[in-house]
C-alpha positions in Angstrom: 103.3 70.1 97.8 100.6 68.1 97.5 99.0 68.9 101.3 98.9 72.1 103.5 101.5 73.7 101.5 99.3 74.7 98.8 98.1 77.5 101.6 99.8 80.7 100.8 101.7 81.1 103.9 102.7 84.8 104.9 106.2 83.7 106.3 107.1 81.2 104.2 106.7 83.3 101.4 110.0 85.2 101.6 112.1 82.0 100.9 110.2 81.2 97.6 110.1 84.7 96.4 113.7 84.8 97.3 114.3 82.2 94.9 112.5 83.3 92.6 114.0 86.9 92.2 117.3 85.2 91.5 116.4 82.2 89.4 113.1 82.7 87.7 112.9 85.2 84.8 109.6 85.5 85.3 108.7 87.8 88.3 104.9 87.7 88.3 104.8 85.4 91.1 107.2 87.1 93.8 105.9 90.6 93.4 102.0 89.2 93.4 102.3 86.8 96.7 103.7 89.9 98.8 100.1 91.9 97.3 98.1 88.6 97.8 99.5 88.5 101.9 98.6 92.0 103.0 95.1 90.6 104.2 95.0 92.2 107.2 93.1 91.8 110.8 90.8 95.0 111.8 94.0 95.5 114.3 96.4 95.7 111.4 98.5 92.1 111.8 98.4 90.2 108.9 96.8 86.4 108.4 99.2 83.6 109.0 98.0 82.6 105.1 96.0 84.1 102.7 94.0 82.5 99.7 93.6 79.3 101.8 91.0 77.6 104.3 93.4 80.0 107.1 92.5 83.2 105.1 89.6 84.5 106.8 90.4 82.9 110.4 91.8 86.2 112.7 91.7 83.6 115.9 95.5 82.5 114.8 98.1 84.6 113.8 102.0 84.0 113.6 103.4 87.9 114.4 106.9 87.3 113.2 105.6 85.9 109.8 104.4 89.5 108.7 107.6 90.8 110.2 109.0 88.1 107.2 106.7 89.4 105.2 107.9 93.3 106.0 111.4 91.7 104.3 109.6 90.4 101.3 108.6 93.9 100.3 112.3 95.6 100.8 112.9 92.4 98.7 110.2 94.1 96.0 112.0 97.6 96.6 115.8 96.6 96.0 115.0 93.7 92.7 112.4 95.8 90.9 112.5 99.3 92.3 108.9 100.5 91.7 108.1 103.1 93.6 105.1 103.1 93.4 104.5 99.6 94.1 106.5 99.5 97.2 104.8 102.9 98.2 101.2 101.3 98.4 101.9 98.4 100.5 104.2 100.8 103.2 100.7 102.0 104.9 100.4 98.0 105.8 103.7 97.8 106.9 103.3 100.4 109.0 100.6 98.7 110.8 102.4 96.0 111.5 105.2 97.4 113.0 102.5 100.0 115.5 100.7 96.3 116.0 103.3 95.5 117.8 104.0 98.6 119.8 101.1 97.9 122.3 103.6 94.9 123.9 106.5 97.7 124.5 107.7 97.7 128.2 109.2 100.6 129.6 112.7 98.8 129.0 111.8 99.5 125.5 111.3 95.8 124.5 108.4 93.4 123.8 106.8 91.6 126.3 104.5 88.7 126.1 103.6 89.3 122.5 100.3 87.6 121.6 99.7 84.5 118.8 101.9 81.7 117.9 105.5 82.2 118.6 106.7 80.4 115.6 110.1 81.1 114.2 110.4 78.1 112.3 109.9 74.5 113.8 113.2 74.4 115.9 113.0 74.7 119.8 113.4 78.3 120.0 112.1 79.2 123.4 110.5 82.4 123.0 107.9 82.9 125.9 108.5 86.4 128.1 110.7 88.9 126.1 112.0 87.1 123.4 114.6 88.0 121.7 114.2 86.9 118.2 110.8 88.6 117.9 112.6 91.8 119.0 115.4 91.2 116.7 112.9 90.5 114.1 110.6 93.7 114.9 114.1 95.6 114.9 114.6 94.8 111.3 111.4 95.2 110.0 111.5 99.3 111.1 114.8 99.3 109.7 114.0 98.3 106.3 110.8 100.4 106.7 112.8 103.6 107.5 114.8 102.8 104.4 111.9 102.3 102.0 110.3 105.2 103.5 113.2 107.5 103.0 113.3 106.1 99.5 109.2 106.9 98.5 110.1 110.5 100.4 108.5 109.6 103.2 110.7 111.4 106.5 108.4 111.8 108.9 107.8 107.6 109.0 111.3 106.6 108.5 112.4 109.0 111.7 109.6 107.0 113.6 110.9 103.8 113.0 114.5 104.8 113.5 113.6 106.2 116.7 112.4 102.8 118.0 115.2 100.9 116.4 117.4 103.0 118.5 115.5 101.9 121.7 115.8 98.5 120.8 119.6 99.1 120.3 119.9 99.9 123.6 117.8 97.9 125.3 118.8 94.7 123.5 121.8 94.4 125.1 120.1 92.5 128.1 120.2 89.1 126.4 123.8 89.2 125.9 125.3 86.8 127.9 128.9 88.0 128.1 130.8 84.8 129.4 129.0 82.5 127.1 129.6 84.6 124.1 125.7 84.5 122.7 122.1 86.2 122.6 120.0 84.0 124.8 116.3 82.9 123.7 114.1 85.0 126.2 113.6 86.5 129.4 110.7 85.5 131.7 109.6 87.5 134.8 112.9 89.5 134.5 115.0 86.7 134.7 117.5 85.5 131.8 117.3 82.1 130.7 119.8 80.0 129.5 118.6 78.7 126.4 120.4 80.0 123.7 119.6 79.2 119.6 121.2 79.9 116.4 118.2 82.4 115.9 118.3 85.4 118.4 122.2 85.9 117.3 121.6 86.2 113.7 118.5 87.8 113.6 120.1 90.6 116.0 123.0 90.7 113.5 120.4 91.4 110.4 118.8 93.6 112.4 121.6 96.1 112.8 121.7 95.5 117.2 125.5 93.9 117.0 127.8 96.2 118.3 130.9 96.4 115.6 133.6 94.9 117.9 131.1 92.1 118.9 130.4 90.5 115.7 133.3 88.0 115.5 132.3 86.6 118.7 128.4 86.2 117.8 129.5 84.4 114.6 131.6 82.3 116.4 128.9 81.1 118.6 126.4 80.5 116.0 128.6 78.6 113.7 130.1 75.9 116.4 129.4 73.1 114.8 130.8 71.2 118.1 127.6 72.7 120.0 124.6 73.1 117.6 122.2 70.4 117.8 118.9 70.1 116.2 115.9 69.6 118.2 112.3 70.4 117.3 110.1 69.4 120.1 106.8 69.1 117.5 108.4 67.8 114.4 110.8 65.6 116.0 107.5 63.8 117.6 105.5 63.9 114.4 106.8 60.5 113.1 105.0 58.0 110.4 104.3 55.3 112.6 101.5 57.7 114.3 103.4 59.5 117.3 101.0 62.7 117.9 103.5 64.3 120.8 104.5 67.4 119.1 100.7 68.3 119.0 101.3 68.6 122.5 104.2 71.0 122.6 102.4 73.5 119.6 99.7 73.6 122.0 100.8 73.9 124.8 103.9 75.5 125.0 107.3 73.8 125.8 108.6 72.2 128.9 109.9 74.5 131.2 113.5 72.6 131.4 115.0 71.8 128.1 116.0 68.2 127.7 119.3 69.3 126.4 122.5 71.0 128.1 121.2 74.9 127.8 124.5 76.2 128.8 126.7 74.3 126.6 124.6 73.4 123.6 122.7 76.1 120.7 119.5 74.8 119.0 120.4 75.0 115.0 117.8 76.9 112.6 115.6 74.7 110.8 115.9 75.3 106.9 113.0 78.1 107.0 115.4 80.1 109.5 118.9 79.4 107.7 118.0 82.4 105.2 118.4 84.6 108.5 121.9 82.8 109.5 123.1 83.4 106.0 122.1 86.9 105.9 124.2 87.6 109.3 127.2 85.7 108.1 127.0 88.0 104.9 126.4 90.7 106.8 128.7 90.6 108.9 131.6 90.2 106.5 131.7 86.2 106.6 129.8 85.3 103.2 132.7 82.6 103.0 131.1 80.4 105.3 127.9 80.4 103.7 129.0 77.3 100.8 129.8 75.0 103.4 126.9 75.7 105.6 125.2 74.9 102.2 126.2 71.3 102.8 124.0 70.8 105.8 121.1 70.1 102.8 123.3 66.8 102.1 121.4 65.2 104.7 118.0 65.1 102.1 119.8 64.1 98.7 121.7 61.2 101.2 118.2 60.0 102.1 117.0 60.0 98.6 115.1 63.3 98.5 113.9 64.9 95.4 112.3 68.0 96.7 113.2 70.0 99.8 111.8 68.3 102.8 110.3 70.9 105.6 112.4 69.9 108.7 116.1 68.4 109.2 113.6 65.5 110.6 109.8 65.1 110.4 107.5 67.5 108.3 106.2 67.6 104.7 108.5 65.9 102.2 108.3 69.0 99.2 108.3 72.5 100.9 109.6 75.7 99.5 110.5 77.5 102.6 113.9 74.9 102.7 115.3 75.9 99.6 116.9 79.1 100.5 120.3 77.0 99.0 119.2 78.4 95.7 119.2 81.7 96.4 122.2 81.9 98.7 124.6 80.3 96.4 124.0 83.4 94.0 123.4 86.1 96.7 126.3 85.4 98.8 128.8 82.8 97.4 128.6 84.6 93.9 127.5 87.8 95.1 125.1 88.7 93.4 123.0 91.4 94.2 121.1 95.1 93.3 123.6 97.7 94.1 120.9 100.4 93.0 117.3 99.6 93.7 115.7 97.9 90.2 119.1 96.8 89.7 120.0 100.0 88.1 123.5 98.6 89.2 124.4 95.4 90.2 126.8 94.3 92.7 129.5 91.4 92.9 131.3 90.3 95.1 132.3 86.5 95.5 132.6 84.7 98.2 133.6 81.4 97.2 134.8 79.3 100.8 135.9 76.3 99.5 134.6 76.3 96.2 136.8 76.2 93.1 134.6 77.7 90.5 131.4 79.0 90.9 128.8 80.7 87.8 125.5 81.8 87.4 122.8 83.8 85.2 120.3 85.7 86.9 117.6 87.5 85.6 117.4 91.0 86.3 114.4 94.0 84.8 117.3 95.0 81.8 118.3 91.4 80.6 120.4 88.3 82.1 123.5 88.9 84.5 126.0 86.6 84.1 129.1 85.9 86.8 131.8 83.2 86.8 134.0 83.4 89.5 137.5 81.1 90.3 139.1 80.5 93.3 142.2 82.0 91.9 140.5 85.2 91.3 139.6 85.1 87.7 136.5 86.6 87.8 133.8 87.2 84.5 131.0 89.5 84.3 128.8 89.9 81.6 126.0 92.5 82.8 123.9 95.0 80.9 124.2 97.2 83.7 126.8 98.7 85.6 128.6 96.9 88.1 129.7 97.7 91.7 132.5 95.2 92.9 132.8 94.5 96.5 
């Protein structure tokens, strides 16, 4: 991208490196940027984006992006499985996840959580106690407690697993039984209606779902009949010179949203889809995940060549909107490390309404090929061993 995306954004990040772990056989580039972001504030949060005109400014910070960047190293632990990689760069994960500690409530949950609230550009209200920070924050210790157990460390992953655990429980007061979905926030202890695609699959990721519950959470995220897509900045940002959304990123979002709260969900821009993909996977419904694929129909219909940055409005060639790439390998193929450094790989497709599906992907012990048919008929070629299902 020829404009502000040649900043090394902290967040973004984990899209690309996503990618590249599953199309690029050279690796240099997703296990450097994760090293390149851990420039940290004296307080231990990390910078929105390093190497770039942003890199020494510690006035703005995005706190969820270096919970996104927490998920780029577990992405370092399971595709290349150095330990002692991974090991150096827990210390700054670990202050990240205490950074955030100082906004715990005594219900267990965080409250008013300084910097930009940022997600991705959709409308995602999350003033008060959000819920998609928590979520976020919830899955950040729980891939910390599992690298930590993994480099031998006990004492840390017991930490973090003690504060998942309170999340667990306290999470449950966004559920909004009749409805069937995780609302946005909570301001001044009282719930409010709004209710995105985002707080439901970032508390399935996050392991905060209970079991018998999951059905109904994907259900509610993947209504097509009431997801709508609304960005109150980029949906103002518009070539013929319309400044509003400069308003809205500075000053916060109307109190009232202009749509039906109750009845409508506020779809993940392409940045966030990586998280509803992951819940649909996780949560047993990877068969979805080719059609939701589709939705990126709307750019090559208008004549795109790259990946623009919003459904509407933003920068016309940016990385964080190609998550496509990588989810038609991880999930519709299924292809993934079984063992961390792919010691063993795992496949399990997923095909939806696909007919054929097949792929190479480069792992540290040569090229992993999988071609998978509707019917079954399923090839593997793989210098490693193989874990089905």
């Amino acid at each position: 991208c020829p404009t502000r995306e040649q900043r090394a954004w902290t967040g973004d990040s984990v899209v690309h490196q996503m990618v590249d772990l599953v199309s690029n056989p050279d690796w240099s580039m997703p296990i450097w940027h994760p090293q390149l972001a851990t420039h940290s504030r004296p307080d231990g949060m990390l910078a929105m984006a390093a190497a770039s005109d942003f890199s020494a400014d510690d006035r703005m910070y995005i706190p969820d992006w270096a919970l996104h960047w927490i998920h780029s190293l577990f992405n370092l632990y399971r595709y290349t499985g150095d330990t002692e990689l991974v090991a150096e760069y827990l210390p700054v994960a670990e202050r990240v996840l205490r950074w955030f500690e100082s906004f715990l409530g005594p219900d267990d949950l965080l409250q008013d959580v300084t910097g930009w609230p940022l997600t991705d550009w959709a409308s995602v209200y999350m003033n008060g106690c959000s819920s998609t920070t928590n979520a976020i924050w919830a899955r950040g210790l729980d891939e910390f407690a599992e690298m930590s157990d993994w480099v031998g460390n006990a004492a840390n992953a017991s930490w973090a697993r003690r504060r998942h655990a309170g999340i667990c429980a306290a999470f449950e007061v966004f559920w909004d039984e009749r409805r069937g979905v995780y609302i946005d926030h909570i301001v001044d202890g009282e719930p409010k209606p709004e209710a995105a695609q985002h707080p439901g699959a970032a508390a399935i990721v996050a392991g905060l779902v209970p079991q018998d519950r999951l059905s109904r959470v994907v259900a509610g995220i993947t209504d097509r009949s009431k997801l709508i897509r609304h960005s109150f900045v980029m949906d103002r940002l518009t070539v013929d010179g319309d400044g509003q959304g400069f308003m809205f990123l500075m000053n916060g979002y109307p109190a009232e949203p202009p749509w039906d709260a109750l009845n409508e969900m506020v779809e993940a821009e392409p940045f966030y889809q990586y998280v509803v993909h992951d819940a649909l996977a996780k949560a047993g419904r990877s068969d979805l995940i080719s059609g939701l694929c589709r939705n990126w129909k709307v750019f090559i219909d208008a004549g795109e060549t790259t990946w623009p940055e919003c459904w509407v409005g933003g920068t016309r060639c940016h990385g964080w909107s190609s998550t496509p790439t990588r989810d038609l390998i991880v999930h519709v193929l299924g292809i993934s490390p079984a063992e961390p450094g792919y010691a063993a790989v795992r496949v399990a497709p997923a095909l939806g309404d696909l007919e054929w599906a097949r792929a190479t992907v480069p792992t540290p012990h040569g090229f992993i090929t999988v071609e998978a048919h509707a019917d079954g008929t399923l090839r593997i070629d793989s210098p490693v061993p193989v874990v089905r299902g």
